[in-house]
N, C-alpha and C positions, 0 to 999 in steps of 0.2 A: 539269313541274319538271325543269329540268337536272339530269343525274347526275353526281356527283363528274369523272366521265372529261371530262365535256365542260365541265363548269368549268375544270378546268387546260387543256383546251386554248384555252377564249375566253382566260384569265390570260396563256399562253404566245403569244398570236394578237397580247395587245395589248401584251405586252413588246417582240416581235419588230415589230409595226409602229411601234410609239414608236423604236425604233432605226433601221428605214428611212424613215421623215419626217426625222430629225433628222439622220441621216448622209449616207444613199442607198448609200455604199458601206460593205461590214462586215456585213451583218444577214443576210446570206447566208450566210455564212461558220460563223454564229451556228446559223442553225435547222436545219440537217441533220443537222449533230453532236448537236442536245439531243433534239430527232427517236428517231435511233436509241439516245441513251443512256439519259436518262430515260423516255421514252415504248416503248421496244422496238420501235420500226419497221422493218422490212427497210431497208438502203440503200435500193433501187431506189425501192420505194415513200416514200421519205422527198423523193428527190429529184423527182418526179412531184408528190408535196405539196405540197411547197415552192416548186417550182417555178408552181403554180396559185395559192398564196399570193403571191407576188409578184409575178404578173400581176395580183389583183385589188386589191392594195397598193398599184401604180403607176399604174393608170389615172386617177383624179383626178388623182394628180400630173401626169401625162404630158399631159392635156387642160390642164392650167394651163401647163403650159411650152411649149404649141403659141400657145394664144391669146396669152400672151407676148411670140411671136415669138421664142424663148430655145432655138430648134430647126433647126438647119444641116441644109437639105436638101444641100450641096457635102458635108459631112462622112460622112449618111449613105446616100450614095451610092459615097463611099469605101469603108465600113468593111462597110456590111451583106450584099454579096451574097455576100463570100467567109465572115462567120461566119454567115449563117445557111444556104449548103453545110454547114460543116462541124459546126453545131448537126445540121442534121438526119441527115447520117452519123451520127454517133457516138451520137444519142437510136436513131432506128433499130435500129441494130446491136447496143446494150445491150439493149433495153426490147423488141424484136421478134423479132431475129436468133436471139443467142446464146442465149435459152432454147429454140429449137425446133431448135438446129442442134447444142450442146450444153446439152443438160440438166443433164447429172451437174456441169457446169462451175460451179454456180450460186454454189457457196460459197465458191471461187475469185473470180469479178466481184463478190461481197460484199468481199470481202477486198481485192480492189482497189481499188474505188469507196472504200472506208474508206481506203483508203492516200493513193490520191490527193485527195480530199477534206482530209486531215491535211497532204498539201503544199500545195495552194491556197493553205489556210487559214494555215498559216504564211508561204508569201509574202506573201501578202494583210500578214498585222501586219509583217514583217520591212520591208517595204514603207514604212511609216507611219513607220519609225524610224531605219531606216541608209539615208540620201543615195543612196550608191553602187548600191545594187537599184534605187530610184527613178530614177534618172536612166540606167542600163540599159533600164529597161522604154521610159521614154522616147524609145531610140536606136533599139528594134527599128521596121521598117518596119509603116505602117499595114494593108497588106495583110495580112503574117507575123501582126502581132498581132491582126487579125480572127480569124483562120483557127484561132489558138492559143485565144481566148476564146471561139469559138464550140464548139471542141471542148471547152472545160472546161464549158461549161453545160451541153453535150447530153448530158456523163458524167458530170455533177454537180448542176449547178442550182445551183453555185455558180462566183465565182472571175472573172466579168466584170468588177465594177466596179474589178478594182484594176490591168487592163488598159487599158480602155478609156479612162480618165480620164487616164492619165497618155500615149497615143496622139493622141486630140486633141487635148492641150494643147499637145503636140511640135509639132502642125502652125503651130501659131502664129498663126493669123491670125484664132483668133476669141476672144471673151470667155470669164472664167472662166463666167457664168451661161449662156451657150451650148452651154458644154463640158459642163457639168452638166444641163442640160436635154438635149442632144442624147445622152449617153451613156447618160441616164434610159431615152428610149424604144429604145435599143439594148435594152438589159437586159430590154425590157419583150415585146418583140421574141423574143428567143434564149429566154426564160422561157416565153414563148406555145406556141415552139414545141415547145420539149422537155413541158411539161403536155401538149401531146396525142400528144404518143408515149408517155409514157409512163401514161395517163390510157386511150390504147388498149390497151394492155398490160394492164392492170386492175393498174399500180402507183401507183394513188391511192387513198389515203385520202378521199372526196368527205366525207363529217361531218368528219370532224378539219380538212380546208380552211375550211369552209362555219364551223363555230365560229370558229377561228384569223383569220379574215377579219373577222367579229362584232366579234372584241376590239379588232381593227387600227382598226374606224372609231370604237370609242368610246373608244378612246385618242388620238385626233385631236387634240380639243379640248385634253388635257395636251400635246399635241408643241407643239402651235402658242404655248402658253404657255410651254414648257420655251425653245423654241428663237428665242424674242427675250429669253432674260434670262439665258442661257448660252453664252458663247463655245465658239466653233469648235473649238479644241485643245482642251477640257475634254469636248464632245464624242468627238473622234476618240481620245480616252486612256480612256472610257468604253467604246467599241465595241470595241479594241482591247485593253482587261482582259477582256471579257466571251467576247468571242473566243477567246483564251487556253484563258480556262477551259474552255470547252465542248469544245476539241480536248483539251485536256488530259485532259478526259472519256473524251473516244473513243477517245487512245489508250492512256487507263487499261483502258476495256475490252476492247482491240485485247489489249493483254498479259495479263491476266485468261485472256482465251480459249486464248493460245499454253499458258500453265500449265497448265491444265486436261490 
């Protein structure tokens, strides 16, 4: 019989995979904050979780958007060699380095990883709303913004897909379901990598994954329902409240802790 703890975590597994079916971008943004707020996860290990969560989240998707043919090998041939460099620098260097080279540092790269996480995550929604950020992201060069999303996953394990989507699209020469398919297995990709650095590190949660994944596929059958009978923008305004909140979470307890 499952124990209370691993109830909410299949609950919170198949919350979070009903918003990456139905979005693809945002649910990232979602589970690291709820992660360390409601659950009490360390950063590191939130992001090491999560990050093994949405690699086992995207695989079916990822295999459908190949057999599709809905996957630009031109694009990621572009995009992936400079962000998965700079994915595995900065998983490394967080999840390997810095704990044995400074130790005493630990509550500081907490403190960061929280910080930066709270920015992603606000670009990410700021994104979705004001034109002018979106069409910036747009203008940066596909390299820069490899390099820039690859460092965000490897120090987060979140904060790719509000990069990457709007980089391919810039390029112009392929469809919106190519762009989404192909920026899928980026994600799927930079996620891979950082779970096993940070998975070697011993900052995973392997039960909290292993439920959290459980809930994501029997939530399937609602996504697949939800998302032919709900427009797109009702969508992204649902990920995009939800999002909110959870940072709003984090950095409720961000200021909590400074009072203390």
């Amino acid at each position: 019989m499952p124990s209370p703890q691993e109830l909410h975590w299949l609950l919170f597994g198949a919350v979070a995979g009903l918003l990456i079916y139905l979005s693809g971008v945002g649910a990232g943004v979602i589970v690291v904050p709820v992660m360390v707020t409601l659950f009490g996860v360390p950063v590191s290990t939130a992001v090491g979780t999560a990050s093994f969560f949405s690699v086992a989240c995207k695989i079916a998707a990822g295999l459908s958007h190949i057999q599709q043919r809905n996957v630009s090998k031109r694009l990621l041939k572009a995009f992936l060699p400079a962000a998965v460099v700079a994915c595995l620098w900065l998983a490394a260097l967080i999840s390997l380095a810095l704990p044995n080279v400074w130790p005493q540092g630990q509550s500081s790269v907490e403190l960061f990883l929280k910080l930066l996480v709270l920015a992603v995550g606000g670009l990410a929604v700021a994104s979705i709303y004001v034109p002018h950020i979106k069409q910036s992201l747009m203008r940066l060069r596909i390299r820069t913004t490899a390099l820039i999303t690859g460092a965000l996953v490897g120090a987060t394990g979140t904060g790719g897909g509000v990069l990457v989507v709007p980089a391919l699209i810039a390029e112009g020469s392929e469809s919106t379901q190519r762009v989404i398919g192909t920026s899928l297995i980026i994600g799927l990709i930079l996620s891979a990598v950082t779970a096993l650095f940070y998975g070697a590190a011993g900052s995973l949660n392997l039960p909290m994954a292993l439920w959290m994944t459980g809930g994501s596929l029997l939530a399937m059958p609602l996504a697949r329902f939800i998302f032919t009978r709900v427009s797109g923008q009702a969508l992204t305004h649902l990920v995009a409240a939800l999002a909110v909140l959870a940072l709003l979470m984090l950095a409720s307890g961000l200021v909590r802790s400074a009072l203390r």
